[in-house]
ZABA-463829 format. One line per 4 residues: their letters; for each residue x, y, z of C-alpha. Coordinates in nm, 3 decimals, always signed. Example, Ala and Ser with C-alpha at 12.3 -4.5 7.8 and 13.67 -1.06 7.14 Angstrom:
2
AS> +1.230 -0.450 +0.780 ~ +1.367 -0.106 +0.714
//
This chain:
297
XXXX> +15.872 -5.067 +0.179 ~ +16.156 -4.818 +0.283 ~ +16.177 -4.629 +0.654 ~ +16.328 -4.319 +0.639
XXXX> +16.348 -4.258 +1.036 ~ +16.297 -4.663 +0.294 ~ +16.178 -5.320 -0.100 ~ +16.125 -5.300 -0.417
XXXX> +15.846 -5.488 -0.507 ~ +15.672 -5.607 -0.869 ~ +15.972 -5.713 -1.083 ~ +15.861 -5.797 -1.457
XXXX> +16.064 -5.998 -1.725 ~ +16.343 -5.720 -1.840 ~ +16.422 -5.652 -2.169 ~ +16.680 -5.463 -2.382
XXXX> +16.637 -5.081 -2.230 ~ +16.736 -4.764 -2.395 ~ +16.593 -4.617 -2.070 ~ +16.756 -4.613 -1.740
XXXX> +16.522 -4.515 -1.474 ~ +16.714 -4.388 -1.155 ~ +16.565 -4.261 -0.835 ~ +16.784 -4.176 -0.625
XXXX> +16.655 -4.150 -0.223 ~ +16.857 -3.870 -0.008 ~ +16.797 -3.874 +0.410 ~ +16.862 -3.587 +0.572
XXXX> +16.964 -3.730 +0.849 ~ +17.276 -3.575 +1.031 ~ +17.462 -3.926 +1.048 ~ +17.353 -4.200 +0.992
XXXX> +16.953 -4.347 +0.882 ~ +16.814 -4.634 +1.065 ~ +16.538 -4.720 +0.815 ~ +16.511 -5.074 +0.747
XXXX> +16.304 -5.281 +0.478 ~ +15.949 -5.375 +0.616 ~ +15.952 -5.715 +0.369 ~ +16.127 -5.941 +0.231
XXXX> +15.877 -5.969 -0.090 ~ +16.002 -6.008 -0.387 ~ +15.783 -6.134 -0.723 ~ +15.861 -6.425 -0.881
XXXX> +16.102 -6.357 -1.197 ~ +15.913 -6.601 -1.473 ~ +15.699 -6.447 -1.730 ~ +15.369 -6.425 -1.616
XXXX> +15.012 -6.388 -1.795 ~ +14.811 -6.055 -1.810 ~ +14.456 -6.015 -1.647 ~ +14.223 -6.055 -1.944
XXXX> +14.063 -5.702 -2.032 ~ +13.697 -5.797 -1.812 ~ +13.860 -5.862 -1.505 ~ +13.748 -5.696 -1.194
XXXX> +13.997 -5.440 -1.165 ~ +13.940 -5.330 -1.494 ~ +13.612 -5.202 -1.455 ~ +13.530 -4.862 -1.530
XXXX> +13.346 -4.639 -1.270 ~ +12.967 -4.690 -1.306 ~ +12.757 -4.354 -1.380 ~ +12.764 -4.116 -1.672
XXXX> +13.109 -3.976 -1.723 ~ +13.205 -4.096 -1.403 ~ +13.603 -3.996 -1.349 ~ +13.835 -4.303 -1.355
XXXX> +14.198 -4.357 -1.337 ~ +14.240 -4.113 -1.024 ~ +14.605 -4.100 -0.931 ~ +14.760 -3.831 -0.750
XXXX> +15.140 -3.690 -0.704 ~ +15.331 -3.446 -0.497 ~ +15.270 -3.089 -0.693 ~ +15.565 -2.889 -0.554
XXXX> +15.869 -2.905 -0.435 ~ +15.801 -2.964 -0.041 ~ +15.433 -3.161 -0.061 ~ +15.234 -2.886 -0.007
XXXX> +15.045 -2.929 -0.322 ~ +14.921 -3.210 -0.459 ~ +14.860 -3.257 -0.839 ~ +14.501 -3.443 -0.895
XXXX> +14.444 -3.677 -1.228 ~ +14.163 -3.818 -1.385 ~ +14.020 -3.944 -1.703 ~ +13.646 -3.890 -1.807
XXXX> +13.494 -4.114 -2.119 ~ +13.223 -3.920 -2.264 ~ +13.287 -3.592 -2.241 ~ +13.534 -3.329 -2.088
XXXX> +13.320 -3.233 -1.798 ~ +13.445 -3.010 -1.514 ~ +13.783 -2.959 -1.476 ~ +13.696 -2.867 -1.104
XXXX> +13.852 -3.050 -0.737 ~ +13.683 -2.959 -0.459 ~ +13.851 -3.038 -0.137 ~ +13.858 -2.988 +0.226
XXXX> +14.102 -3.039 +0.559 ~ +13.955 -3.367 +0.752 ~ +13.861 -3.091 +1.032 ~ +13.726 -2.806 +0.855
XXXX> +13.413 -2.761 +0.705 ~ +13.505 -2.504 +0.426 ~ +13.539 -2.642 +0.086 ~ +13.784 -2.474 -0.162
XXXX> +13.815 -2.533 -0.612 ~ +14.101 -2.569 -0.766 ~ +14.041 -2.573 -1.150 ~ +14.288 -2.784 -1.395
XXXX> +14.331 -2.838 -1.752 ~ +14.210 -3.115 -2.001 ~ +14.431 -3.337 -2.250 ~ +14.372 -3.600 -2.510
XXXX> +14.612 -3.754 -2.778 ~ +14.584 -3.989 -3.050 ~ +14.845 -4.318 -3.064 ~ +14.751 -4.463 -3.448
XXXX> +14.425 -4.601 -3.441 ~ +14.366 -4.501 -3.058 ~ +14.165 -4.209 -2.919 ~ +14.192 -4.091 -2.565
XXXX> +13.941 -4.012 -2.318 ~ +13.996 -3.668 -2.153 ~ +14.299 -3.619 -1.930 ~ +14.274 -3.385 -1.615
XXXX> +14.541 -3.245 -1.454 ~ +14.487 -3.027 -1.167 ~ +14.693 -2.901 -0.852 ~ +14.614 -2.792 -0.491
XXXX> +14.809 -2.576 -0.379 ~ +14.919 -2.399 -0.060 ~ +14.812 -2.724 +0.178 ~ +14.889 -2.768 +0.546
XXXX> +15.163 -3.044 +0.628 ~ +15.056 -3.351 +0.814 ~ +14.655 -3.308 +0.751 ~ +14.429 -3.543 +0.575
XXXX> +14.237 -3.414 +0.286 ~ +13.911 -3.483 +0.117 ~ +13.858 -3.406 -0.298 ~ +13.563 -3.494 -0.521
XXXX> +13.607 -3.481 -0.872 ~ +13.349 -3.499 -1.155 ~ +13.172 -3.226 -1.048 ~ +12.844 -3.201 -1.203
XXXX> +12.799 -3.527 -1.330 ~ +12.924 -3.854 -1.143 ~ +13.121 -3.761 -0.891 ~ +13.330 -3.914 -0.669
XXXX> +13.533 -3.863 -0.360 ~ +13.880 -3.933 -0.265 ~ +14.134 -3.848 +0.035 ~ +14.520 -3.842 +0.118
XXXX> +14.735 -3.703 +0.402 ~ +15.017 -3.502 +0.314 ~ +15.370 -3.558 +0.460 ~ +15.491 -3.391 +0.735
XXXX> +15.718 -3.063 +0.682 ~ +16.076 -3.145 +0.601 ~ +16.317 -3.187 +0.868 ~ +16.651 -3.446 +0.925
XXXX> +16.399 -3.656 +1.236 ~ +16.078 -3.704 +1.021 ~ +15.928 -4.070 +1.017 ~ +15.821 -4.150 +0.666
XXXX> +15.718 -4.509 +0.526 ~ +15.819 -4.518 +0.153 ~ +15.677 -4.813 -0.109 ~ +15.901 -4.898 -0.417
XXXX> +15.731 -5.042 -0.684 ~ +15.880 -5.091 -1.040 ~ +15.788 -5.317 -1.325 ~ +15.455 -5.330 -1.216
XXXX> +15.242 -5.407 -1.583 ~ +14.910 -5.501 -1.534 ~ +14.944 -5.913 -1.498 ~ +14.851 -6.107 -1.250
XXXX> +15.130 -6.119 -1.058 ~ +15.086 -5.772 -1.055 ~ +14.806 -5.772 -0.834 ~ +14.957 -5.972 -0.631
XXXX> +15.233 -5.690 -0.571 ~ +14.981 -5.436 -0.486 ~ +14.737 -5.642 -0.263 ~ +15.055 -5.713 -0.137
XXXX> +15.130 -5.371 -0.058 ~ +14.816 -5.280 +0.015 ~ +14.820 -5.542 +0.312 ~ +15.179 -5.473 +0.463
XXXX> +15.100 -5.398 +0.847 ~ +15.358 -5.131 +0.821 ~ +15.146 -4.886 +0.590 ~ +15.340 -4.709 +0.323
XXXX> +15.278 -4.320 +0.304 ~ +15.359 -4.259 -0.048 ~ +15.518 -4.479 -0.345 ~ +15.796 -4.460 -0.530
XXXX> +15.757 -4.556 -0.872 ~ +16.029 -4.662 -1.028 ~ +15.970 -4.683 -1.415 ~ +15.793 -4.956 -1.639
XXXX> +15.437 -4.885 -1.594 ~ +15.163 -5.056 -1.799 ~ +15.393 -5.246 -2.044 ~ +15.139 -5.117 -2.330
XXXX> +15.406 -5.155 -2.540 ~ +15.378 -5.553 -2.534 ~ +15.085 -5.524 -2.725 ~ +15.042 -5.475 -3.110
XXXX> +15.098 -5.145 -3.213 ~ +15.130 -5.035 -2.822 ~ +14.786 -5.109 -2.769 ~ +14.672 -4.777 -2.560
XXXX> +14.355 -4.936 -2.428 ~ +14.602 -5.126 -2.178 ~ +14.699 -4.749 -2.070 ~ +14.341 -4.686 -1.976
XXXX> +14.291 -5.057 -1.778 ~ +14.603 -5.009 -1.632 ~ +14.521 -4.659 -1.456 ~ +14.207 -4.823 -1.343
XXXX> +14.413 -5.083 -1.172 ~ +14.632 -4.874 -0.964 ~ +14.362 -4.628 -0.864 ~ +14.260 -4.824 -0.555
XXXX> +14.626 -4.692 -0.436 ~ +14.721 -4.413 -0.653 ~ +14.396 -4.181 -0.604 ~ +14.440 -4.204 -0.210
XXXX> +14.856 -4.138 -0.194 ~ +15.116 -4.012 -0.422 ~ +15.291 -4.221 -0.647 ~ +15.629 -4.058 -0.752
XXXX> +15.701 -4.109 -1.131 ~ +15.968 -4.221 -1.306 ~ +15.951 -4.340 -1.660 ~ +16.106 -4.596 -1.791
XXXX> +16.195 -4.787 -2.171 ~ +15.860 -4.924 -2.163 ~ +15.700 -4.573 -2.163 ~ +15.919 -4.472 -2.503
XXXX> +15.628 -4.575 -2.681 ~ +15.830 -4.481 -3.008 ~ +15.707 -4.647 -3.318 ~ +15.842 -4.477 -3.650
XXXX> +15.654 -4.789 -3.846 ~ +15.321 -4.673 -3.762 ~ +15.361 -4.293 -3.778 ~ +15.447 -4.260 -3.394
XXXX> +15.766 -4.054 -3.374 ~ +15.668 -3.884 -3.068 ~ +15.911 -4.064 -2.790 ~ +15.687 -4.094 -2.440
XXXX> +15.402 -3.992 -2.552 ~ +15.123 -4.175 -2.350 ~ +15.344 -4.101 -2.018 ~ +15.360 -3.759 -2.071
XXXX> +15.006 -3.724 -2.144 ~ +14.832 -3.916 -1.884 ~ +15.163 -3.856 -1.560 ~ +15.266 -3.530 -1.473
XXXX> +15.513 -3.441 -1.242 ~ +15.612 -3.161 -1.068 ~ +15.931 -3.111 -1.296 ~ +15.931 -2.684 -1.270
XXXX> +15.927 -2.676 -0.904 ~ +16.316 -2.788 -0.889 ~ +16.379 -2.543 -1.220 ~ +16.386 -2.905 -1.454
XXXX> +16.387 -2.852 -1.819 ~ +16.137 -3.195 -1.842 ~ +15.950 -3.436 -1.694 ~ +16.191 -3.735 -1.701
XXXX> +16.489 -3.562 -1.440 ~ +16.306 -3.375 -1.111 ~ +16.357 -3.326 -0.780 ~ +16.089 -3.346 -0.460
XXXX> +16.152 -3.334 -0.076 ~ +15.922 -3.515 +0.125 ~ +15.978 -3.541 +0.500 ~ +16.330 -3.623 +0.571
XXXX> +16.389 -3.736 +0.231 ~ +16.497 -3.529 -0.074 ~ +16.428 -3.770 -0.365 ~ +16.593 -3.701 -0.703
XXXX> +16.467 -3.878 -1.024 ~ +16.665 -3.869 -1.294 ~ +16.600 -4.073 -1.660 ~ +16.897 -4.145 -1.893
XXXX> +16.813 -4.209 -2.252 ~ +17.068 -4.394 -2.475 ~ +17.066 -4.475 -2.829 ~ +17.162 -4.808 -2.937
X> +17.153 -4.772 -3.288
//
């Protein structure tokens, strides 16, 4: 984890990119930044096996339409809005959050919008996107989603306002796929004594794209694996070659489709053009993510 008062963590086989995922992390400290790495971490490089599709942190939600995947991300440009993401099975549902301030009693809606796709012979379940806006810095929230039919309940804290003296705790995670070495990385996270505040993801996300024709059911298993983190603090996207997901040979011509679909980002608030270059400020860091595509052919 990273200090900024900012170790990566989860590093997969590589392979031949046409991606480069950059994230670049700015202090805004007057001088110099005594951060330091919290760990010295680091996954073991050989190729490692993925968690068969019945393990435990596979399983989906119990209860009719119950939401799953929950992830979350900053929603502005300062993190006083907080974009909310889930994935119901059977049916659309609502497209409601309700939340509420750890010390207030009054409950406010934000309504979002639903998404599905197709990727060949794949269907999705339906994709919410929804944002809170206009939250107070340094307060812990509370947000239910699946309103009317299973719902469930969630919380984050959001950072404090941006100055050049704010303590933040970063994570930086990268590579992650869904193996089992990868749950190692995130228990291992998950169990640092110094508590990361907010990840930064750093591209290569499900590794889908090992699978035969990108397999998008490993989308779906691997949003249900990160939830235990992801629906309780913002992970900060970056995409990388393994989200191209570009397959001419089976009709899929669509480059980063998937990503796109299922990861938003807060791309407008810095006046981006697209989701893969964007900028956030969070605390006393101003974090710029930038994706450069080459072609190789």
């Amino acid at each position: 984890m990273l200090n900024s008062n900012s170790k990566k963590m989860g590093s997969s086989p590589s392979s031949s990119s046409v991606v480069f995922a950059v994230l670049f992390l700015v202090f805004n400290a007057a001088v110099l930044c005594h951060g330091g790495k919290t760990s010295s971490f680091v996954r073991k490089v050989e190729k490692t096996v993925d968690m068969p599709l019945d393990s435990d942190v596979f399983r989906v939600p119990p209860g009719y339409n119950a939401p799953q995947q929950v992830h979350i991300t900053q929603g502005d440009h300062a993190g006083k809005a907080v974009i909310v993401s889930w994935v119901t099975a059977n049916e659309p549902g609502s497209k409601k959050v309700i939340y509420w301030s750890e010390n207030s009693e009054h409950k406010e809606e934000a309504e979002g919008k639903v998404y599905t796709y197709e990727f060949y012979n794949y269907k999705s379940g339906y994709i919410h996107h929804c944002t809170i806006r206009n939250l107070e810095f340094n307060t812990k929230y509370y947000y239910v989603v699946g309103v009317g039919h299973t719902e469930r309940t969630f919380w984050f804290t959001t950072p404090p306002a941006v100055g050049p003296d704010v303590p933040y705790t970063f994570g930086l995670i990268g590579d992650l796929g869904q193996s089992y070495d990868s749950n190692i990385t995130v228990t291992h996270y998950e169990n640092n004594p110094t508590k990361g505040q907010a990840v930064l993801f750093v591209g290569d996300l499900s590794y889908a794209d090992n699978y035969p024709n990108h397999d998008n059911v490993r989308w779906d298993t691997w949003g249900r694996f990160v939830e235990r983190s992801a629906a309780y603090q913002p992970w900060i996207w970056t995409a990388g070659n393994h989200e191209i997901d570009f397959v001419p040979e089976i009709g899929e011509t669509i480059p980063f489709k998937p990503y796109t679909n299922r990861y938003q980002v807060p791309y407008r608030a810095s006046q981006s053009t697209a989701p893969f270059w964007y900028s956030i400020k969070r605390a006393s860091a101003y974090i710029i993510v930038s994706v450069f595509i080459l072609s190789i052919w």
